[in-house]
N, C-alpha and C positions, 0 to 999 in steps of 0.2 A: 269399430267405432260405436260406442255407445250413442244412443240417441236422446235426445230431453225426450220426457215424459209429459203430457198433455199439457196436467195439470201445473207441470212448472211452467210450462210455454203460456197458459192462462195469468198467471200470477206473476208471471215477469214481463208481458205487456202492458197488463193492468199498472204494476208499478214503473214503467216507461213510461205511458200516459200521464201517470199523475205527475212523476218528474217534471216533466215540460210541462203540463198546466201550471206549475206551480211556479214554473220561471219566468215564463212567457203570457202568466194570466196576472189581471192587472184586478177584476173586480171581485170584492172581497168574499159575495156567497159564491162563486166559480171557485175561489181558491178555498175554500172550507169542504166544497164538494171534492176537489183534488184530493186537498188533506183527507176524507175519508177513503177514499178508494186507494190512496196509499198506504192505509193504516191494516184496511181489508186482504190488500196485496202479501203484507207483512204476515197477517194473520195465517193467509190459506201455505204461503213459506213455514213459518214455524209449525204449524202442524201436518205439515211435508217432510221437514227434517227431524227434528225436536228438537233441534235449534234455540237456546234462551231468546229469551228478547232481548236483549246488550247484545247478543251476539247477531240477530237479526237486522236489529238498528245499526249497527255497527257496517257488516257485509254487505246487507239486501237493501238498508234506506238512509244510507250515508252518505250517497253523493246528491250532486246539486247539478243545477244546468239540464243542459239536452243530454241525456243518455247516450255514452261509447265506450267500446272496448277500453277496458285498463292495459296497461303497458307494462311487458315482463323483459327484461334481457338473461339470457345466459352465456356462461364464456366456456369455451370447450376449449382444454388448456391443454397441450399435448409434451411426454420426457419420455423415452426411453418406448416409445408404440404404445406410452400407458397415458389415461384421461388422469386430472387432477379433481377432487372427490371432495368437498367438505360436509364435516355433517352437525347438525342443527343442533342446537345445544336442547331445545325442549324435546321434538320427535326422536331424538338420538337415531337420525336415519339420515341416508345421503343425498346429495344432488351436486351439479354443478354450480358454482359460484355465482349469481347472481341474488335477483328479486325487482320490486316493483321499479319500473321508470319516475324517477325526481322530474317535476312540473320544468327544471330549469337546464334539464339533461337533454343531450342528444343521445340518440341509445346506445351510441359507438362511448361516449362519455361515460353515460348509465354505464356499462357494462362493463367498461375501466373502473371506475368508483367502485363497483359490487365487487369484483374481482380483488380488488384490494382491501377492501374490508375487511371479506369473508375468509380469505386464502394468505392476505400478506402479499401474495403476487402482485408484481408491477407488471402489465401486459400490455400488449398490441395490437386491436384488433385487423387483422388480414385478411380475412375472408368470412361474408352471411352464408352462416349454412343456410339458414332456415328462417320462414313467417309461418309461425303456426297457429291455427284457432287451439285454446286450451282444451275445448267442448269435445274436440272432435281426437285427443289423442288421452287425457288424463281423466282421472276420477280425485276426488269425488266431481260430477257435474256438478258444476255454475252457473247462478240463477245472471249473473254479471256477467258479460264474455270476455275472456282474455286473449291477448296477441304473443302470443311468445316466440322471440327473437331468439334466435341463436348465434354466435360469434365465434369462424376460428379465430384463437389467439396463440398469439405470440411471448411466450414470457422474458422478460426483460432482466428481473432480477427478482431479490424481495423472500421473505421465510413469514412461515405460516405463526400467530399469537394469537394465543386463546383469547375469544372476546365476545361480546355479549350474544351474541348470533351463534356463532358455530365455536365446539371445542375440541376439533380435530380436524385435522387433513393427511392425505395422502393420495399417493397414484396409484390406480388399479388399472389393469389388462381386461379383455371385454368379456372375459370368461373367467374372471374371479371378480364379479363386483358385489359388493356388499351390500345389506339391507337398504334400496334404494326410496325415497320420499317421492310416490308416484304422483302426489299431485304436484309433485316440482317438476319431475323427469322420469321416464318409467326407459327400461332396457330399450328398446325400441329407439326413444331418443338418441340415448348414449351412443348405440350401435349408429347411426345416422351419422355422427358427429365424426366417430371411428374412419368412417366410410371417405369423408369430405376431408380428413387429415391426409388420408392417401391420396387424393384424387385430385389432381392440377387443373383437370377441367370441371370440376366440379362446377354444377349449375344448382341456382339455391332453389329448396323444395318450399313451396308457398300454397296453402291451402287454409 
């Protein structure tokens, strides 16, 4: 497990702080002092990453409200002892079916929606592998924290069409998988996922 580094730990409380000043502050030189220290937070990030600034504003100072984890689901879709694989039409790399939780989804929901998107598959979810902190299993590290859910499913029916997300799918074995997009899912996952297909008493791994 990689660890955050100070100086992101400095620069993402800093921008936590200002977040909630800025929601929960009513008078207006408090929230101009927020607005700097958010602006600061911004700064000491993009000269961490090299990160643009659209893409700063965007990732590091786009949300509002009290600062929490973003919401990720995946579907661990199982034919033949092989995972179901799609891959991303920009990174031309793989991962399982999902992405971000919709404000109006349950994740069991989320994770059906993704699943059909991404793959064409109509599915079921049956069993949570997995709650996982992003920080703590993917790279690149996250100035944001993410929750990533994992879901055995069930396939129903349904065939894969190319479309804005992803322009391919297929089933892979855990020992032929292809260029995988580790900040989606890294082998590790996969193999977790593998594990929970077999396993009836499966107990979900949460950290």
């Amino acid at each position: 497990m990689e660890e955050i580094d100070q100086f992101t730990k400095w620069a993402t409380n800093l921008q936590s702080i200002a977040q909630a000043g800025l929601h929960y502050g009513k008078d207006v030189f408090d929230r101009e002092r927020y607005e700097q220290v958010r602006k600061i937070a911004g700064e000491m990030m993009q000269a961490k990453t090299g990160l643009s600034k659209e893409q700063i504003k965007t990732l590091f100072l786009g949300d509002e409200g009290y600062q929490t984890p973003k919401i990720e689901t995946r579907a661990a879709i199982f034919k033949d002892a092989k995972i179901l694989l799609v891959r991303e039409r920009m990174a031309q790399e793989w991962s399982l079916p999902g992405g971000w939780n919709d404000y109006d989804q349950t994740t069991a929901q989320n994770c059906v929606k993704e699943a059909r998107e991404e793959s064409g598959r109509i599915v079921k979810p049956v069993k949570l592998i997995a709650v996982q902190d992003r920080n703590h299993h993917n790279k690149p590290i996250l100035a944001t924290n993410v929750t990533k859910i994992f879901y055995l499913c069930k396939e129903i029916s349904g065939e894969f069409v190319p479309n804005d997300e992803t322009d391919a799918c297929d089933y892979f074995a855990l020992d032929n998988l292809p260029k995988l997009s580790l900040d989606r899912n890294t082998k590790e996952q996969i193999e977790m996922c593998f594990k929970a297909s077999k396993d009836p008493n499966w107990e979900t791994v949460f950290e």
